[in-house]
Every structure is written in C-alpha cells, then in structure tokens.
N, C-alpha and C positions, 0 to 999 in steps of 0.2 A: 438689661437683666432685671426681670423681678424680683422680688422677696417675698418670701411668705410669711405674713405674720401669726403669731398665736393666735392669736384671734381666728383666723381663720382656719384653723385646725378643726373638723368637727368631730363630736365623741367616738365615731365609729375608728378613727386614729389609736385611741387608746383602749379601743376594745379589737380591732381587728389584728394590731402589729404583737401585741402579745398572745394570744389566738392562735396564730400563726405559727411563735417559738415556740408555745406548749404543744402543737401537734407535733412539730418537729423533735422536741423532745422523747415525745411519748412513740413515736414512730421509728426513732433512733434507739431506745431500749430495748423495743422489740424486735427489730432487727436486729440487734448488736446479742440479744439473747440467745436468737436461733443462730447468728453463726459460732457465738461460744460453743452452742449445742453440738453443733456439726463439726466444731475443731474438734472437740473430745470424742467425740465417736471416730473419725480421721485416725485419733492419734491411737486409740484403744485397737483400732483395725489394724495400724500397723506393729504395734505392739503383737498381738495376737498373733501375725502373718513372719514378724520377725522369733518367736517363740520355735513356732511351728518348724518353720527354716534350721532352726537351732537342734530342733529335738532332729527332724530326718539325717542333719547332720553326723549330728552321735551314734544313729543308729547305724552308721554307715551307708545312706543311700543315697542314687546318683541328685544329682543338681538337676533341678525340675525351671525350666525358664518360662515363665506367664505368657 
C-alpha cells in the first residue's frame, strides 16, 4: 500500500474539493426552495379542495367522487 504524502497534494485539491461542496450547497437550496414551493401550493390545493367539500356539504349536495 502507498501513501500519500502532503506534499503531493497539488493546489487544484484545495480549490477543486471545496468547489464541489459549494455547488452542492447552492444546488441543494435551490432545490430544497422549489420543493418548499410546491409543498405550499400542495397543501393550499388541498385546503381549498377540502373547503369546497365542506361548503357542498352544508348545502346539502350529493358526494361528488374525483
């Protein structure tokens, strides 16, 4: 087995490995943003849909099935 020594590390090591996390970062926010986005909208549709349901309820009308 060999080893690697520091020495032999060349600077692209310390500019490529963090590089890497920060894209990962910044690619993980923006994803992680749009699916917050799309859970809130999800959940406002079902709110809405459950609203809905409620009111034809009341008003006495049959059960509507999707």
């Amino acid at each position: 087995m060999t080893t690697m020594l520091l020495a032999e590390m060349t600077s692209a090591h310390f500019i490529y490995i963090p590089g890497v996390f920060g894209l990962g970062v910044v690619a993980g926010y923006l994803l992680g943003g749009k699916a917050a986005t799309m859970a809130r909208a999800d959940a406002t549709e079902r709110e809405r849909l459950r609203e809905a349901r409620r009111a034809r309820r009341a008003r006495g009308e049959p059960r509507v099935e999707p």
